[in-house]
GUVEXVEX-395282 format. One line per 3 residues: number of its first residue (from 1); for each residue x, y, z of C-alpha. Coordinates in steps of 0.001 Angstrom, whole numbers. Layout:
NUM	X:Y:Z  ...
***
This chain:
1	125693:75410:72074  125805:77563:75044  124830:81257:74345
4	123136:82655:71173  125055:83325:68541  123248:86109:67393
7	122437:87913:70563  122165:91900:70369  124681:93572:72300
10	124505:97158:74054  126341:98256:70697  123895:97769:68509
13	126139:94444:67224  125954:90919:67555  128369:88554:68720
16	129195:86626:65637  131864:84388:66123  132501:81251:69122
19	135225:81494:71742  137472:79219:69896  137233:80873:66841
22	137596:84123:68416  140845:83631:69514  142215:81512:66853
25	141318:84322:64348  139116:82660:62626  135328:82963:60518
28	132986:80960:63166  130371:79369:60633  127993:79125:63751
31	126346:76112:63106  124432:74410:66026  124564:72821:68475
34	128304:73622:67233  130312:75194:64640  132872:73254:62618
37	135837:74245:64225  134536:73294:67822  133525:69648:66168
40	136669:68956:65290  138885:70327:68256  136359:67975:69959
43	136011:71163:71798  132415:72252:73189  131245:75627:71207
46	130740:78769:73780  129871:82187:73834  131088:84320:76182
49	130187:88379:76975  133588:90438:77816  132070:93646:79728
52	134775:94995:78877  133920:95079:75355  130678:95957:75461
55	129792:99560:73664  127426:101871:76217  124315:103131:75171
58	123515:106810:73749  121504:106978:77738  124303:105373:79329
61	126715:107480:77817  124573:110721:79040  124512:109413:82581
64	128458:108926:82453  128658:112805:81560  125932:114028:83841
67	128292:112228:86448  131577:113610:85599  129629:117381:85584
70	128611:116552:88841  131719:116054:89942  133512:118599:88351
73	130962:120568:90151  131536:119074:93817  135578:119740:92742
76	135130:123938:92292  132556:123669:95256  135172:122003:97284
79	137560:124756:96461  135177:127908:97163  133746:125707:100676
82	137823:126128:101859  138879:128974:103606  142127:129563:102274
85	141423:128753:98739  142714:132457:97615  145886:131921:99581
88	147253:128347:97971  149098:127754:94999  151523:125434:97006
91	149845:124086:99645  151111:123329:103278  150604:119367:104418
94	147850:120625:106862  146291:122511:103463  146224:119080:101666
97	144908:117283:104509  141811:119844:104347  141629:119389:100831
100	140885:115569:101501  138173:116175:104028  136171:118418:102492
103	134872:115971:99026  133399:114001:101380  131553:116724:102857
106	130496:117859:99547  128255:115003:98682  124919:115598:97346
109	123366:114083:100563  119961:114586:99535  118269:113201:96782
112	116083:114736:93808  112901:114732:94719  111806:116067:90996
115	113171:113057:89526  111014:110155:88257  112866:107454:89855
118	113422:109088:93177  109299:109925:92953  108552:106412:92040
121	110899:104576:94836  108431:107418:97487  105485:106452:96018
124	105736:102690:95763  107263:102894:99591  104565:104706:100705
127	102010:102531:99381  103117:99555:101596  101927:101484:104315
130	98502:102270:102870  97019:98832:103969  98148:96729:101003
133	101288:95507:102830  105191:95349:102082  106123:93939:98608
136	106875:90075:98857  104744:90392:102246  101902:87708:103309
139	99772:90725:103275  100399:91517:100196  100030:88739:98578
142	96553:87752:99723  95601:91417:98691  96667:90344:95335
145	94769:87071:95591  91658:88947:96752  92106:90776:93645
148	92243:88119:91183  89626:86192:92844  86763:89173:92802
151	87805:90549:89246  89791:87769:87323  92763:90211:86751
154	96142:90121:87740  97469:93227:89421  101128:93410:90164
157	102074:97199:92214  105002:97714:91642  105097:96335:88229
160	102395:98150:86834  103657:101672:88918  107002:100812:87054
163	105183:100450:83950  103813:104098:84446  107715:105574:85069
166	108546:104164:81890  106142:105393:80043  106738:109076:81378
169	110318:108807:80730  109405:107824:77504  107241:111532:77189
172	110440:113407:77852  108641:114580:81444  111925:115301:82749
175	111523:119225:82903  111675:118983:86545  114811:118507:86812
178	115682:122091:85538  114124:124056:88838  118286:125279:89594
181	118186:122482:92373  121949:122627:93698  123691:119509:93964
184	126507:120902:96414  126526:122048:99789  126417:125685:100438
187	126587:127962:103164  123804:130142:103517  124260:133992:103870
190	124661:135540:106452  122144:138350:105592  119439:136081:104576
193	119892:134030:108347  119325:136984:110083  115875:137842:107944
196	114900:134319:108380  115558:134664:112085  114087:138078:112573
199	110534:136336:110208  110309:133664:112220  110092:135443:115460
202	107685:138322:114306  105343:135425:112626  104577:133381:115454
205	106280:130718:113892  107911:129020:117265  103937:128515:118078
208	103338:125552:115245  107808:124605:114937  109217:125611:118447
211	112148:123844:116649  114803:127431:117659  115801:129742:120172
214	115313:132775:118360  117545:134667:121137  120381:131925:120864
217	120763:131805:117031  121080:135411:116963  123700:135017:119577
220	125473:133012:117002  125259:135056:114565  126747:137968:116777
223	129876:135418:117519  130487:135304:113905  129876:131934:113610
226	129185:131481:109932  132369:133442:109218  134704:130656:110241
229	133420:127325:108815  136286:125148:110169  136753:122503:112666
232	137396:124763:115551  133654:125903:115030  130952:124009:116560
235	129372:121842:114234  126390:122021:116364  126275:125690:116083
238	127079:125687:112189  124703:122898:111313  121894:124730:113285
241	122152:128143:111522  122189:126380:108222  119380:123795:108501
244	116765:126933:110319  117518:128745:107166  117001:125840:104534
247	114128:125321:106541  112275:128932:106006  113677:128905:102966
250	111291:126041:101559  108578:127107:103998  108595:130384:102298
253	109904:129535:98856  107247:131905:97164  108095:134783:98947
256	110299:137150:97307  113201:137952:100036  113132:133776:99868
259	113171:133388:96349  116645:133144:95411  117922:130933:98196
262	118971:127398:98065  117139:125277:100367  118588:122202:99490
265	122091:123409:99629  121725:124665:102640  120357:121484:104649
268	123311:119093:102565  125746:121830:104548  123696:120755:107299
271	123629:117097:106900  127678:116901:105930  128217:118103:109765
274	126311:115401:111289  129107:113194:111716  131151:115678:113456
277	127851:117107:115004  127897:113459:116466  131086:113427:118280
280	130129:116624:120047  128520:116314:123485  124641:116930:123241
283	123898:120607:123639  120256:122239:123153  121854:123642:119591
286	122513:119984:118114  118790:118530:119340  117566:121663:117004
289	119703:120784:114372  118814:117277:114110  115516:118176:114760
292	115131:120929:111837  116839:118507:109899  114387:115933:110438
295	111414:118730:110011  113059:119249:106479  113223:115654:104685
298	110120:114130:105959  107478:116275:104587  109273:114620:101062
301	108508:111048:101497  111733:110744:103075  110186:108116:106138
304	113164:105973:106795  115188:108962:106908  113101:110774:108949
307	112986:107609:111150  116781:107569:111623  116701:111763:112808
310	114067:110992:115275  115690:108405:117130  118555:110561:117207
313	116881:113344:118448  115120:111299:121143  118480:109997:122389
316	119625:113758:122512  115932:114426:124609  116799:111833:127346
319	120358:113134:127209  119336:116357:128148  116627:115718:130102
322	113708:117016:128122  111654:114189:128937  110940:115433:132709
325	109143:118362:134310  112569:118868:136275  114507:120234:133331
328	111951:123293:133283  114620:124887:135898  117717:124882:133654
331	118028:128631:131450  116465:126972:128129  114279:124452:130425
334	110776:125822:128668  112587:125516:124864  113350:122548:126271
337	110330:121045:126608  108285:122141:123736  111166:120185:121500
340	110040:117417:124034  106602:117419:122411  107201:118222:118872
343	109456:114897:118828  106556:113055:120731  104051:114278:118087
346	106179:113065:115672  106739:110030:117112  103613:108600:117739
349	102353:109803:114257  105163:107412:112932  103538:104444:114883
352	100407:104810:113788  100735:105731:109950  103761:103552:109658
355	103573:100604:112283  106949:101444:113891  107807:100667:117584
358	107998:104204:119711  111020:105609:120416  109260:107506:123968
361	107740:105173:126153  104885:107223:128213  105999:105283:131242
364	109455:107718:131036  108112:110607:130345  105996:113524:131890
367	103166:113904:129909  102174:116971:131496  100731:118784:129039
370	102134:122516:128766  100380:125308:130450  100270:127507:127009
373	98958:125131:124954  95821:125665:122875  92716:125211:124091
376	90963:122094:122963  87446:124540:122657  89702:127424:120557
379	89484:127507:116614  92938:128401:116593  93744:124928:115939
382	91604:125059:112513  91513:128615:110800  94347:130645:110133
385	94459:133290:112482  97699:135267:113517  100158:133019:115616
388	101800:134384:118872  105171:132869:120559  102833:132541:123709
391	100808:129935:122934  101940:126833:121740  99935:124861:118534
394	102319:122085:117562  101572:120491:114035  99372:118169:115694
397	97105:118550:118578  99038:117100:121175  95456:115633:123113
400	95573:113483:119749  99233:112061:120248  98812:111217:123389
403	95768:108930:122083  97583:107876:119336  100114:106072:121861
406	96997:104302:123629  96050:103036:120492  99139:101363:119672
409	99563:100040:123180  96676:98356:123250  95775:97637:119570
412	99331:97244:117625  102159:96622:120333  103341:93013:120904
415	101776:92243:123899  98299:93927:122107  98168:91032:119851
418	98581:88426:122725  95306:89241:124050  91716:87705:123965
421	89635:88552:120864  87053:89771:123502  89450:91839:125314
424	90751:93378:121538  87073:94106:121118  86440:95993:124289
427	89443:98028:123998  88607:98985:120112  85049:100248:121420
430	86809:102339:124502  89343:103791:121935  86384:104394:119836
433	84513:106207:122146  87799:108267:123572  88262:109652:120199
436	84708:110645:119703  85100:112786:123294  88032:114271:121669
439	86381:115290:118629  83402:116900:121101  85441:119194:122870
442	86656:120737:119867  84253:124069:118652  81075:122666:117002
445	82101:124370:114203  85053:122845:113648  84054:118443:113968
448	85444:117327:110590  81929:115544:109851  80731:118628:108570
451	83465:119077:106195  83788:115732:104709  80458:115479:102886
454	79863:116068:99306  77743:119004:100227  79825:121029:102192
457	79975:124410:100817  83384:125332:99396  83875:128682:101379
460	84007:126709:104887  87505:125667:103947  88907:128803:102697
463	89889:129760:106418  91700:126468:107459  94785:125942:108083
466	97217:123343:106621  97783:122337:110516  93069:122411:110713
469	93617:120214:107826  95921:117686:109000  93941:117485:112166
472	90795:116660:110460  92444:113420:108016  94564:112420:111169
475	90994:112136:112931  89208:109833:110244  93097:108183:110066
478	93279:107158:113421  89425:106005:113172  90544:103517:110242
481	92965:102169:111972  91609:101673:115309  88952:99446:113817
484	91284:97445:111466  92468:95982:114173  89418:93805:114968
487	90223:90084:115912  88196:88875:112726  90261:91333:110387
490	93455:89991:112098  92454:86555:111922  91634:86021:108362
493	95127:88030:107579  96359:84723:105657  93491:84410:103817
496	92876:85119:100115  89730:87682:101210  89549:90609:102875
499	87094:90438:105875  86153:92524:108634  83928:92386:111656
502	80284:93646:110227  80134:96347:112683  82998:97890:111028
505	82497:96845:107508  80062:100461:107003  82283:102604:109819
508	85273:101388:106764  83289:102612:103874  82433:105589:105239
511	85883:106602:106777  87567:105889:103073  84527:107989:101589
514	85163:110831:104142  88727:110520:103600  88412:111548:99737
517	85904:113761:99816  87522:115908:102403  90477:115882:100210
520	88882:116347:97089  87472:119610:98713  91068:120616:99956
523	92369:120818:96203  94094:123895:97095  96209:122318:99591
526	98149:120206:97067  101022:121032:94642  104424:119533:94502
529	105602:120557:97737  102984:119003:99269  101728:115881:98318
532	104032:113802:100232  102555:115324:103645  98735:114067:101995
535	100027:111038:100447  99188:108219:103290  95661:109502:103915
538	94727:109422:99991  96128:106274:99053  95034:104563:102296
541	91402:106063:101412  91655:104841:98041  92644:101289:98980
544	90067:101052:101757  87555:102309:99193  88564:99935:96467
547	88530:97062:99418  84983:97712:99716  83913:98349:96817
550	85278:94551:95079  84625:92866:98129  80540:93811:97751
553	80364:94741:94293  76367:95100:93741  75831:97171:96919
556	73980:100382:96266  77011:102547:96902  78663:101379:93565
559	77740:104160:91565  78775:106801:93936  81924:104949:94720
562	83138:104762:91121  82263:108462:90557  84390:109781:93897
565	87294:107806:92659  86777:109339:88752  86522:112880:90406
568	90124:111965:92204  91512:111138:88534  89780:114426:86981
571	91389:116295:89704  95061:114868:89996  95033:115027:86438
574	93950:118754:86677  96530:119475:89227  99735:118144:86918
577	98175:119971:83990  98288:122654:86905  101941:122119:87498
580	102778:122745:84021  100320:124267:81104  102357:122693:78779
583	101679:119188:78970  100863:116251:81498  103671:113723:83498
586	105374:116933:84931  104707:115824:88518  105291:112156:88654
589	103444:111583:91589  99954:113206:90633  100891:111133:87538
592	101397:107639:89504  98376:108790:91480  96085:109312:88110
595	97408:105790:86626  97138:103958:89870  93491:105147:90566
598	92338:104605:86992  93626:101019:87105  91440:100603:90270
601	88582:101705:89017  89557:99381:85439  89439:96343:88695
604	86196:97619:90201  84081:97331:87127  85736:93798:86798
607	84365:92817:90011  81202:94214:89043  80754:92769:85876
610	81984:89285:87744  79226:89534:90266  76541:89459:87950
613	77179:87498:85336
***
């Protein structure tokens, strides 16, 4: 008989009678392999599922309504986004056509970040980047393999991080979703675009994101700009003013002239003018918008997104001519060019944390550095000190991008991995010893070996900067990955262990070590906001870590290994509790984060236990 007769449906009933006797009308005495009616129609017995029968679920049901709120909610948004909305109650054709336009642009364009799923789809992304390989990848799998072979245990990623999403949607941690996050686009007002235009100059602000003409927007804003939001208004113009706002919005969400803006609403304005935005000739106002756009999704995990705004934004750069020293002539030249190198910052940070091909190739570009940048031997670049408009920071040190694209030319591009093992080798000790002159002509007092120790007094770090912090974990980062590629590593890829050259196997240990301690002593860095910005260097320490730590199981670091990790899961732990007194899960990814680590360490003491039996 094909199909069970007694299998549960969504309804809470089972199917109880064959398709014969179904439609004949008929008790089905469900016999096997068939019922009576079927044996003597001479007829074989099946059951078949109508979906359109089939009763929804008490969740499924819930989603449904959740849906139709939402758009209910997009319909009244659509209604107070239109200009003439007061003026309508029989509408003109060119009235209707308006009306049709503008649900598209109120799609929620941006997804919830609070949510469990959308936290879990991050997390497990960014883990395929954190030197265990894309799911269903060769690398992957022989990281599994490794696994199994050192501890005996299976261990399945995304499985098990699944696992852990079920079981806190099972706990109800769902709170999150009740932080007011607007689903529709909104305009922002116009009062609070002038304060956020009138903060960012005073701060300094253009120093670290010199992502805005300060003079220009308020230009804009004198033109009356946000008080027509129609198609005869640059959506260049409009999507600028609106993504600079959502983007001091979030920066400053704890301030209280911030407080009560909608950040998100604000860049999904932004976002539903990108396809006009697109058919607009390049200007200097639609590079910031795509760029402030891009400044505003990534630091959530968003990469791929992030990914697509660059390239966009780097097409709009060789458009305009950004690129060359020759543009510094034109009336915005200097604004010009300092959007030049936030993109290239960005863009060879992307290569190395996340393997992609550059979208600047050095050969096209000046790479003149600009004459009021930082100092290389000023602190600035660590502590928090005040900013000025006069002297450019960058998020990154730009000395450190420009290495960054050596290393992936030589190490990670496709002609990289054509060369000689020797050659490979040579070029891994150069880049070594190039980023080890970089770190020395940085203030003494500022090499991040003296803050990644476990005895590194807590007070050093109450004076750095998010940007001092970065710095330091892009340092050790870059270190990692320069010596991962050695030939030997590369070599033994397809293999079901993880080796590496011996001359690198400590320089690993101790970069992972360094890694976690640092950030275990930066504590105060993380929350929800910004996890995503730490995520790549903590799980790529962890990995490394737990790499090392299966793969020699009875060295004399065990101990201390086992106990950094445990401190991690005190502390993540600590920081959800931290997120919300009232009980654990409320920030899914210090919850993934606790579960994934504590599994690790569960695989460790396999290994251990393994090696000396």
């Amino acid at each position: 008989m094909n199909g069970e007769p007694s299998a549960q449906r969504p309804g809470g009933r089972a199917r109880s009678a064959c398709d014969l006797c179904r439609r004949k009308k008929i008790r089905c005495d469900n016999a096997q392999p068939a019922c009576e009616t079927c044996s003597f129609g001479g007829v074989q017995c099946t059951y078949t599922e109508h979906p359109s029968l089939l009763r929804k679920s008490l969740r499924d049901q819930l989603l449904d309504a959740r849906a139709r709120i939402r758009e209910l909610e997009t319909q009244l948004t659509v209604r107070e986004l239109s200009p003439d909305s007061g003026h309508r109650e029989h509408g003109t054709s060119n009235e209707r056509s308006a009306t049709t336009r503008l649900p598209l642009f109120a799609v929620d364009y941006l997804p919830n970040t609070h949510s469990i799923d959308a936290s879990l789809a991050t997390f497990q992304a960014e883990i395929a980047h954190c030197g265990v390989g894309e799911p269903g990848s060769t690398k992957r799998a022989s990281f599994f393999s490794t696994v199994y072979q050192k501890t005996g245990a299976q261990l399945d990623l995304d499985h098990f991080l699944a696992q852990a999403a079920r079981s806190l949607g099972f706990r109800g941690s769902q709170s999150r979703l009740g932080l007011n996050r607007s689903l529709s686009p909104t305009w922002p007002p116009k009062p609070l675009v002038q304060y956020s235009i009138n903060y960012y100059s005073r701060s300094g602000l253009y120093s670290i994101f010199p992502v805005a003409n300060v003079d220009a927007l308020s230009q804009l804003i004198e033109a009356g700009v946000l008080d027509h939001q129609h198609d005869t208004v640059s959506a260049s113009n409009l999507a600028c003013l609106s993504a600079f706002t959502a983007m001091m919005s979030v920066m400053h969400r704890l301030s209280p002239d911030f407080v009560n803006a909608e950040p998100d609403a604000y860049i999904q304005a932004a976002l539903g003018l990108v396809p006009r935005l697109l058919m607009e000739t390049p200007t200097v106002r639609s590079l910031e918008a795509v760029v402030l756009i891009m400044t505003y999704v990534m630091p959530s995990g968003k990469i791929e997104t992030g990914q697509l705004l660059l390239s966009l934004a780097t097409r709009m750069i060789l458009t305009l001519g950004a690129h060359r020293m020759s543009v510094m002539s034109e009336p915005e030249g200097r604004h010009l060019r300092a959007l030049f190198w936030f993109c290239y910052g960005a863009d060879k940070n992307m290569i190395i944390r996340y393997n992609q091909s550059p979208h600047f190739t050095d050969e096209d570009c000046d790479l003149q550095i600009p004459d009021n940048y930082v100092l290389s031997s000023s602190d600035n670049q660590f502590f928090s000190r005040p900013l000025s408009n006069n002297e450019l920071l960058f998020p990154s040190d730009v000395r450190l991008s420009l290495l960054k694209s050596k290393v992936y030319h030589l190490l990670y591009s496709r002609h990289a991995r054509a060369l000689p093992e020797a050659r490979r080798l040579q070029y891994i000790r150069e880049l070594d010893q190039e980023l080890n002159d970089l770190k020395c002509t940085f203030p003494a007092s500022c090499w991040p070996d003296l803050f990644a120790t476990p005895s590194a007094p807590n007070y050093t770090f109450h004076d750095l900067s998010m940007r001092g912090v970065c710095l330091h974990l892009e340092f050790y980062f870059l270190l990692g990955k320069i010596h991962e590629a050695s030939p030997l590593l590369k070599s033994n890829s397809n293999s079901s262990s993880w080796s590496i050259l011996p001359s690198s196997a400590e320089l690993f240990h101790q970069e992972s070590r360094s890694i976690l301690i640092y950030i275990r002593h930066v504590r105060e860095f993380l929350n929800w906001h910004t996890f995503w910005i730490y995520a790549q260097f903590l799980l790529t320490g962890v990995f490394s870590l737990f790499k090392c730590i299966i793969s020699y199981p009875t060295a004399s670091s065990y101990e201390n290994d086992i106990q950094l990790l445990q401190s991690l899961v005190d502390m993540f732990a600590e920081l959800d509790h931290k997120e919300s007194s009232s009980t654990r899960g409320q920030c899914p990814p210090f919850y993934f984060t606790v579960c994934l680590i504590k599994r690790l360490i569960f695989l460790a003491k396999q290994a251990s236990g393994k090696a000396t039996e």
